[in-house]
Structure formats: structure tokens, C-alpha cells
N, C-alpha and C positions, 0 to 999 in steps of 0.2 A: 358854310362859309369856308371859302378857300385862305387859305395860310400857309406860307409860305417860310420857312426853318431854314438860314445858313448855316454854315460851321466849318474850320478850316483855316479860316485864316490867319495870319501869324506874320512872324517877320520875315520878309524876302532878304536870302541871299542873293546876289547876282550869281545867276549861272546855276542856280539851284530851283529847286520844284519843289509845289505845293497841290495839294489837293481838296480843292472844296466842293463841300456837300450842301444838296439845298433838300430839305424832306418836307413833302408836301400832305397838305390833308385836305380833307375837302373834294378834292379829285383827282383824278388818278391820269399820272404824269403821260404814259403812254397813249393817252388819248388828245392827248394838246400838245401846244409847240410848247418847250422849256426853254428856256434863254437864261445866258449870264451878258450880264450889263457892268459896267465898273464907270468909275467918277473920281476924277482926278481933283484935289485941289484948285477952283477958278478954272477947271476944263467944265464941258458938257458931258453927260451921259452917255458912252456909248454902248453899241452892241460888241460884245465879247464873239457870242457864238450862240446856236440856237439849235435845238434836235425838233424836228416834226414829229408827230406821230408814226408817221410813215417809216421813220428812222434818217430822214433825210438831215443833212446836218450843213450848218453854214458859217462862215467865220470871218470873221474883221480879218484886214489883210496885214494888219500886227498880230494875229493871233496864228493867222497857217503855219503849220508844219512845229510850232512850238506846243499847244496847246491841245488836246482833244474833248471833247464834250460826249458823257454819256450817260446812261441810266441802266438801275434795277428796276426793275416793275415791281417785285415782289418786295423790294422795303420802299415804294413809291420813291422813291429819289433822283436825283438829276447830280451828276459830276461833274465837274470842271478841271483836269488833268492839267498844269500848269509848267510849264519844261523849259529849262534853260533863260529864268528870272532876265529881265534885262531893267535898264532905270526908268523906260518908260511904264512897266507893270504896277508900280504901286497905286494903288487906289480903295476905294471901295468897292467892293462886288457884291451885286446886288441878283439874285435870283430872281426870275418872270417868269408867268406863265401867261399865255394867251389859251382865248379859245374861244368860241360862236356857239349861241345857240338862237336857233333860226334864222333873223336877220342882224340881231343885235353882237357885238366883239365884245367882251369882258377882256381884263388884264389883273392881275394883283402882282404885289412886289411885295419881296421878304423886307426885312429891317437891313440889310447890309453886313458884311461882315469888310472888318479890315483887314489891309496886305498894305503895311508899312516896311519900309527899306530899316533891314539891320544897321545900326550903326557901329 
């Protein structure tokens, strides 16, 4: 059973950085796509950013050049590097993992971690 572990988040400064961790079990992250997704209040679901196996990596276009996405293989985990807070960032972040086996696509999703705006 795949399960997925956030941790990390906390309250946003603007202008300031955060770093969340997603540890996974079940499978081992360097062989699937990892993705961070966030959910804003009355928004949808988006994609943050996503790493392949391959190491290929992809990002919402609020997320470039702020943001980087990456992994250890060897404590199975997946990063989400978060840089230069802005008011659109608060939400929740939610750790993914995709991955196929033969014809069928799996997906699970962590429980979320929050990134609320310091007051």
C-alpha cells in the first residue's frame, strides 16, 4: 500500500521560504512521477510541480524560477523548495504520486499539509 507522508509546512512569510517534505512508502519515489499539488480556499486543485523518474521536472507557471522540486532516493522522499512566499502561495499542499503498471495508471495523495499567511 502506497502512503504518502507531508511535513513542512507552517506559516508563510511573504518574501520568505519554506520547505516541504513528502516521504513515501510503499514505492519508491525515483521510479514514478512525484508531484506537489496545493488547494487554495474556493480555488481548484492545482499542479505545483512534478519530477519523473527520469529526473525530468515540470512547473506551474506561478511556480518557475520561485520554486524547485526534488528528491533523495535513499530516504525515499520528494521536496518542494519554496522561495520568495508571495500572497498567492498559501494553501494546502498535497504530495502525489503517479505511476502504471501495464495498462492500468494508479495515483495516491498524502493528507495535506498547511501553508497559512503569518499574520
Amino acid at each position: 500500500q502506497v502512503q504518502l507522508m507531508e511535513s513542512g509546512g507552517g506559516l508563510m512569510q511573504p518574501g520568505g521560504s519554506l520547505r516541504l517534505s513528502c516521504a513515501a512508502s510503499g514505492i519508491m519515489v525515483s521510479t514514478i512521477t512525484m508531484g506537489w499539488y496545493r488547494q487554495a480556499p474556493g480555488k481548484q486543485r492545482e499542479l505545483v510541480a512534478d519530477i519523473t523518474s527520469g529526473g525530468n521536472t515540470n512547473f506551474a507557471d506561478s511556480a518557475k524560477e520561485r520554486f524547485t522540486i526534488s528528491r533523495d532516493n535513499a530516504k525515499n522522499t520528494v521536496y518542494l523548495r519554496m522561495n520568495s512566499l508571495d500572497p498567492e502561495d498559501p494553501a494546502v499542499y498535497y504530495c502525489n504520486a503517479k505511476w502504471s503498471m501495464s495498462i492500468r495508471q494508479f495515483t495516491s495523495w498524502g493528507q495535506g499539509t498547511q501553508v497559512p499567511v503569518s499574520s
